[in-house]
C-alpha positions in Angstrom: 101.1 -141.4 46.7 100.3 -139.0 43.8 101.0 -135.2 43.9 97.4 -135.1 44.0 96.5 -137.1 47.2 99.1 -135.3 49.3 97.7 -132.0 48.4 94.4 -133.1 49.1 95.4 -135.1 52.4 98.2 -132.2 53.8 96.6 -129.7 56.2 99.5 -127.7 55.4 98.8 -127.3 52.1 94.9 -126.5 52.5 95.8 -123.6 55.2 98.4 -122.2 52.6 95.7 -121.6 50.0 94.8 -118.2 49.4 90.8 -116.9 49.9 89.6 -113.9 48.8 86.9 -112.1 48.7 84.9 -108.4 46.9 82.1 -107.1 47.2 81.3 -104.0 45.4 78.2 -101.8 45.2 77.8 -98.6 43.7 74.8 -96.5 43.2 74.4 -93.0 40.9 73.7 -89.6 43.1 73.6 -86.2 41.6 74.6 -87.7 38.5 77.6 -89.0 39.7 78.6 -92.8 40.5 79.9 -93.1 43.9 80.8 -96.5 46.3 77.9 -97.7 48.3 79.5 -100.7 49.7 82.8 -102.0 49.9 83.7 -105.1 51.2 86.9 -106.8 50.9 88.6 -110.1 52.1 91.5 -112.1 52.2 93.8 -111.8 48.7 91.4 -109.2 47.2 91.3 -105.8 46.7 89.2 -102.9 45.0 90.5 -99.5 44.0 88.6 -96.6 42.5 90.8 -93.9 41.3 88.2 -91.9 39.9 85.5 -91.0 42.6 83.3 -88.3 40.9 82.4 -89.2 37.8 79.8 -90.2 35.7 81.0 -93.3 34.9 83.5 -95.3 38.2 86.1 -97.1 37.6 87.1 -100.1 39.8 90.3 -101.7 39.5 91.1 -105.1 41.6 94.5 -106.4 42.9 95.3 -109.8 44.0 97.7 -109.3 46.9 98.2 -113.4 46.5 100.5 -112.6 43.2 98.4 -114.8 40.9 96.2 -117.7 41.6 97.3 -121.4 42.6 95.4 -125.0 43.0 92.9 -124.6 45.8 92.7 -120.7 45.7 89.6 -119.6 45.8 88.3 -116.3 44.3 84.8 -114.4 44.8 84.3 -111.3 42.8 80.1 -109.7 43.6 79.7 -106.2 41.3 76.3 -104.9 42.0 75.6 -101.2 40.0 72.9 -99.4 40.9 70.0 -98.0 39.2 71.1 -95.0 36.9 74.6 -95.5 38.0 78.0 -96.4 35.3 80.9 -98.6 36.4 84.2 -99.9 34.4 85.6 -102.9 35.9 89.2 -104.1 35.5 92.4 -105.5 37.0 96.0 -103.8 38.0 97.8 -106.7 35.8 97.3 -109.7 34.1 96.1 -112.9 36.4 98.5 -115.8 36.7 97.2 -119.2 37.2 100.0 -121.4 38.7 100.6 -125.2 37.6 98.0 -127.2 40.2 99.1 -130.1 42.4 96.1 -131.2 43.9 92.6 -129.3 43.3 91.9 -126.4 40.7 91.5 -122.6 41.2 88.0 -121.6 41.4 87.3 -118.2 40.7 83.2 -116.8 41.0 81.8 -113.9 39.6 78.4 -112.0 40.2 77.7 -109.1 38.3 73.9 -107.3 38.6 73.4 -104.5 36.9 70.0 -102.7 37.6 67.6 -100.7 35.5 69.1 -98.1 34.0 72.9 -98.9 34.8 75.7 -100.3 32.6 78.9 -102.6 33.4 82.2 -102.5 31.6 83.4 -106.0 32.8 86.6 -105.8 31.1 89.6 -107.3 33.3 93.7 -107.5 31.8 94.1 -111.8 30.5 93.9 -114.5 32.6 97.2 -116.1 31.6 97.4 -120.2 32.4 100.8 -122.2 33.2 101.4 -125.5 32.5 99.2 -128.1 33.9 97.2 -125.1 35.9 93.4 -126.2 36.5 90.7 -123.3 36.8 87.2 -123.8 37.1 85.4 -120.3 36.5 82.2 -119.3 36.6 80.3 -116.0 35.4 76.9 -115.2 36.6 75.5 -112.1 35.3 71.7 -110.2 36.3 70.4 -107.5 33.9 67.4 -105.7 34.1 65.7 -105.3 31.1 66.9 -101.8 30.0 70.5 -102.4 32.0 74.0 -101.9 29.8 76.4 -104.7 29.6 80.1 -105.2 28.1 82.0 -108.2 28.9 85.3 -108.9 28.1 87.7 -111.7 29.0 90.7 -112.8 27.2 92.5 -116.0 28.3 96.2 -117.1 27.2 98.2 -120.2 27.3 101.7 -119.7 28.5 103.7 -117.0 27.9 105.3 -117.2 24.2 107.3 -114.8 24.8 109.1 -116.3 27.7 109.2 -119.4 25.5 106.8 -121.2 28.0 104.2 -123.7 26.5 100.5 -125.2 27.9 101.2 -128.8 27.4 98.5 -130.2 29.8 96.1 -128.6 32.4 92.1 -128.1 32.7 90.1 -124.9 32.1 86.0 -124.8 32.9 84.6 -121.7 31.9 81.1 -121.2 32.2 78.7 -118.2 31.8 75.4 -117.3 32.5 73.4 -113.9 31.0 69.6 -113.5 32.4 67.9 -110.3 30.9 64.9 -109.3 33.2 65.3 -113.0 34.8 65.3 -114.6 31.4 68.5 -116.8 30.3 69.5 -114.7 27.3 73.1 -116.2 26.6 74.8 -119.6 28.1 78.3 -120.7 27.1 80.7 -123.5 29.2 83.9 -124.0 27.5 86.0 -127.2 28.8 89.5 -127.8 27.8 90.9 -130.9 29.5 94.4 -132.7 29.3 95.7 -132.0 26.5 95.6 -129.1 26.3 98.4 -128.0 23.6 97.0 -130.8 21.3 93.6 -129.6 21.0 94.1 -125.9 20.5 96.4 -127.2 16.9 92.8 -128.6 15.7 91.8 -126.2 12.9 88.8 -126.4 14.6 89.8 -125.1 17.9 92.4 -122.7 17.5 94.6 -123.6 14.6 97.6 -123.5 16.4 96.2 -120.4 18.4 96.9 -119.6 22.2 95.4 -116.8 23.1 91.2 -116.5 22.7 88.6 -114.0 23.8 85.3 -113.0 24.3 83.4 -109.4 24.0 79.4 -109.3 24.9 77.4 -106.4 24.2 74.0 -106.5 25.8 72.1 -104.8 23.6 74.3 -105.0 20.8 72.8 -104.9 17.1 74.2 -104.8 13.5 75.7 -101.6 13.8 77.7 -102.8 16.6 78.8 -105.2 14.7 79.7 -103.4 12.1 81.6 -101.1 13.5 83.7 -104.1 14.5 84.5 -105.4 11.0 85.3 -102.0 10.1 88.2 -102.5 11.7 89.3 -106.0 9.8 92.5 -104.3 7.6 93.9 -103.8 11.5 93.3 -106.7 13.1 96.5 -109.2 13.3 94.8 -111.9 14.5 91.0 -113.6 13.5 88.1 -111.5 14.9 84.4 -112.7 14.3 81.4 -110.5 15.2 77.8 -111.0 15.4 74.4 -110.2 16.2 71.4 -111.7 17.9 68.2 -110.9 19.8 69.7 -107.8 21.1 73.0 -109.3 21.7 76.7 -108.7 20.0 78.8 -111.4 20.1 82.9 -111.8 19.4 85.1 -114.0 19.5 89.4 -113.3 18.9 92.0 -115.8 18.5 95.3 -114.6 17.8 99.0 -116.9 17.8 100.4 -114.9 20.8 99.0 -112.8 23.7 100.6 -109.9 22.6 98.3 -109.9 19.0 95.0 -110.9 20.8 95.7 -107.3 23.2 95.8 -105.2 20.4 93.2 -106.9 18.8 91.0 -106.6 21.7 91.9 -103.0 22.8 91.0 -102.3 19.1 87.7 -104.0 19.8 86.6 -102.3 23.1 87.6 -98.9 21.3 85.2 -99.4 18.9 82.4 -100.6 21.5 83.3 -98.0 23.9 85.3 -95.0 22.2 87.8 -95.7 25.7 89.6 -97.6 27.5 90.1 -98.1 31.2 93.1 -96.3 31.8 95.5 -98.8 33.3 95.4 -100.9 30.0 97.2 -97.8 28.3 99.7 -97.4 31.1 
């Protein structure tokens, strides 16, 4: 019996997987942005060091210590109207080689009229052979703010590991006002290693990332390529129907971070604290 079938038959195995759970609302009063709900479950937890300030910023922990086959994740942001929120993580996120079904992680981010979201979490760094099936799900109103920002490496060069084989499913999903406004899945399946040498893919590149800016214009963009005589890796921008696109690929994990803090400088003019720490 495969690795595979015994995960999937071994009630052990299933009870040992790790659930968790946010739910996160905040809502703008007196011109500050303060909690409105928290919820929290299982391997998941929120944090918001600063409490009286225009802008909140929430930072989740996974208790779990990174994210194995059949772990299941749930992230739900909700910012209310008026209010400002800056979303990232304590460290990195560590997806653990898979021997049965893959990690799952869902996200829900709504962002009403007159809000903005800083989604911008540390990398999701893969192991060998992990599996992760994520999914994004995003709700703007029509004049809401959005940054996104997630970065994804595979295998830690610097430990001398290597993603040989393994499965990522990456899929995101923008609506404006209830309109789809930007759809993107990216599937990376077996060989993993092998396709991320294609000059096409990643030229030999392990670490990628994307930045949306909702609205984002030329001048967005621009003030992106002003940056190009610093960047140490390839970084893309560009512009569409009120959207800024880009896209980073760099040969290590360490190059894409100061690419992309560079980046969300720009965007932003800060950064969330704990990625300066």
């Amino acid at each position: 019996m495969t690795g595979t079938l015994v995960a999937k038959s071994n009630p052990i195995f299933a009870a040992n997987r790790a659930v968790g759970r946010i739910e996160l609302a905040v809502k703008a009063s007196s011109g500050v942005t303060r909690r409105a709900r928290v919820h929290e479950e299982g391997s998941l937890r929120v944090r918001c060091p600063n409490t009286t300030s225009a802008e909140m910023e929430a930072v989740i922990l996974n208790t779990a210590g990174g994210v194995a086959g059949g772990d299941k994740l749930d992230l739900g942001i909700a910012v209310g109207e008026g209010a400002r929120l800056v979303v990232t993580t304590a460290a990195a996120e560590k997806i653990y080689r898979a021997l049965g079904p893959a990690a799952t992680i869902d996200v829900t981010l709504d962002v009403a009229p007159g809000a903005a979201l800083a989604w911008l979490p540390q990398e999701t760094i893969l192991f060998d052979r992990a599996r992760l099936s994520r999914t994004i799900e995003v709700g703007l109103a029509a004049d809401a703010r959005l940054m996104l920002a997630e970065a994804i490496v595979f295998g830690r060069s610097g430990m001398g590991e290597t993603v040989e084989e393994g499965a990522l499913a990456d899929r995101w999903r923008v609506r404006r006002d209830g309109k789809l406004i930007y759809a993107e899945t990216v599937r990376l399946d077996g060989a993993i290693a092998a396709r991320l040498a294609h000059a096409a893919v990643a030229r030999g590149g392990i670490a990628i990332a994307t930045v949306l800016i909702v609205p984002g214009d030329d001048a967005t963009v621009a003030s992106i390529r002003a940056l190009e005589d610093r960047f140490v890796g390839e970084v893309g921008a560009s512009a569409w129907n009120g959207i800024a696109g880009v896209r980073l690929c760099a040969a290590d994990g360490a190059a894409l971070r100061h690419d992309l803090m560079h980046v969300m400088t720009a965007v932003r003019g800060s950064l969330p604290r704990i990625w300066t720490n």
